[in-house]
N, C-alpha and C positions, 0 to 999 in steps of 0.2 A: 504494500500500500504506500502512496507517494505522503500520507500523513507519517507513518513512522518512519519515511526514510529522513523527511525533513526533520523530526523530533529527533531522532538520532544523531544527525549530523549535529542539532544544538545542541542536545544533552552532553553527549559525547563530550564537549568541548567543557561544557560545567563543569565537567568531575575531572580535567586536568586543571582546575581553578578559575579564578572572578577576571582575574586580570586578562584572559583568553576568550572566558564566554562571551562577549561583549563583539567582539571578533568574529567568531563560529558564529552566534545567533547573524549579526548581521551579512554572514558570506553566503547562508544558507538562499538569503534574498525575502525571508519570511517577513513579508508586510502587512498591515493588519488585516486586510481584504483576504489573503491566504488563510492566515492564521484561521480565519473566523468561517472558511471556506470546508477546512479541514475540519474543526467541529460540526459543521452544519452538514459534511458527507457522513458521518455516522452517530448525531445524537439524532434523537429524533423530537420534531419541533412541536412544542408542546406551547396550546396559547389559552386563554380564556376558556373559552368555547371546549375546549377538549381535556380540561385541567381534570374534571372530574374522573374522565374515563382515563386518561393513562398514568395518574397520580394517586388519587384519593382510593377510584375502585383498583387498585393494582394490589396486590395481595403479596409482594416481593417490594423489591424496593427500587429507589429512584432516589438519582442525583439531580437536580436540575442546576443549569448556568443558568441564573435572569442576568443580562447584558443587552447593552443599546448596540441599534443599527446606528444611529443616530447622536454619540456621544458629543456633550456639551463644550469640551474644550481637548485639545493637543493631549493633556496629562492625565485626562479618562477615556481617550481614546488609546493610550499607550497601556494604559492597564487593562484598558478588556485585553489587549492583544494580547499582554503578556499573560492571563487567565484564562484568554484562548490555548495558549502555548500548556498551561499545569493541564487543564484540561484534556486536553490530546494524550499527555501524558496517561492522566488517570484510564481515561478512555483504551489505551494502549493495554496498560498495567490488569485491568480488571475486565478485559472483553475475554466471554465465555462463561463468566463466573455466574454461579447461582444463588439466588438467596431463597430461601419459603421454598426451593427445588424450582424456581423462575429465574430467567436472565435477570442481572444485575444490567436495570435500563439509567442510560445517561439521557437528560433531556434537556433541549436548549429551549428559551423561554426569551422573547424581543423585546423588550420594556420598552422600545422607541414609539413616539405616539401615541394615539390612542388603542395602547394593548391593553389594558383594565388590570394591568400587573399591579396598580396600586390597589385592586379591590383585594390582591394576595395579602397585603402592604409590603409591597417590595416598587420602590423609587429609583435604584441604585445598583452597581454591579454587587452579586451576592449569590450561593451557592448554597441551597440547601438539601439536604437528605430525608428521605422519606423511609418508612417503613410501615407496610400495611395499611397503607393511606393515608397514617401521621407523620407529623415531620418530628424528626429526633434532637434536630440540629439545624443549623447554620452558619455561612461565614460570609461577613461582609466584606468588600471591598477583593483586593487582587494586590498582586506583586507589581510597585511604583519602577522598576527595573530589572534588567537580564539578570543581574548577578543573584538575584534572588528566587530565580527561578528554579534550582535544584531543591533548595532549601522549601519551596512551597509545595513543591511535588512531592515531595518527603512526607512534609507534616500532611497533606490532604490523601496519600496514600495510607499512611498511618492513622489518618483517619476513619478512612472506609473501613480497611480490614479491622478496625480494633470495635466498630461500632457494628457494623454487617456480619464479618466473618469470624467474628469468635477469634481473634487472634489479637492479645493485649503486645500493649508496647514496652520493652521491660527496660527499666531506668532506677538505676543504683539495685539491681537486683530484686524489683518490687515491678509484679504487672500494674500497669496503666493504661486509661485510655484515651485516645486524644478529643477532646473538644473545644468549639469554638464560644458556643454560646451565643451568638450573635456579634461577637467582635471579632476583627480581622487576624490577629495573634491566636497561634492555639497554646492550650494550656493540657496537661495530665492531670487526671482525677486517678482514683481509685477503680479499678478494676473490677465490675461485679457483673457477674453473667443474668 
């Protein structure tokens, strides 16, 4: 698929360091229109009108991206991309997976105009998790630059599996699991199945 070769080639370059990524992401040629081209070929677009049926009545679970066609300035247009970019990741990292014995579905969500994403109340780029048609979690906002783009894939993969798939995060030798809570930072709690 021409989304992980692209992910690839950025990652790749993250995990020889910050000073490089910045490089890699931009050689790749990945522009926001891509970036956002690449999630839009495999989540599936999930709006008002169909929130109930592929969210609420879904009996497994669901990630959804809410992000604008339509971003308000230069430095929230640089953050959906770069949340384009975790996303793909995730998208990558978790395609196949089941949860409830159903695909683990990724959903993209337009908040540009009139999408009634505020009747969600969601205004803003933000990422939330569902299970069983409730939401567990969320995170607002995205990665302000490249360099931080390893580091977000990390904590939002870390996320998924510790909160979906029965798999804690273990730190000083104690499970944890990661959550957001509605803020953009994640934090470890306590581990309870």
């Amino acid at each position: 698929m021409i989304r992980k070769t692209i992910l690839g080639l950025g990652l790749c370059g993250l995990l020889n360091g910050s000073a490089q990524a910045t490089d890699v992401v931009k050689d790749t040629g990945l522009s926001p229109a891509e970036a956002r081209k690449a999630v839009l070929d495999d989540a599936i677009r999930v709006n008002y009108d169909t929130w109930k049926k592929e969210v609420v009545d879904y009996d497994g679970a669901v990630i959804v991206l809410f992000s604008s066609s339509c971003p308000a300035d230069v430095n929230t247009e640089t953050t959906n991309r770069n949340m384009d970019i975790v996303y793909i990741g995730l998208m990558d990292k978790f395609e196949g997976v089941r949860v409830n014995s159903l695909p683990l579905k990724f959903g993209f969500y337009d908040v540009c105009g009139r999408s009634k994403a505020d009747l969600l109340g969601v205004t803003t780029t933000e990422t939330h998790m569902y299970l069983d048609g409730k939401e567990i979690d969320k995170r607002v906002g995205g990665p302000a630059n490249v360099t931080s783009l390893e580091g977000n894939t990390k904590a939002m993969s870390d996320w998924v599996s510790s909160n979906l798939l029965n798999t804690p995060v273990l730190y000083k030798g104690e499970q944890k699991k990661v959550v957001f809570n509605g803020e953009y930072k994640p934090q470890l709690v306590a581990y309870n199945q």
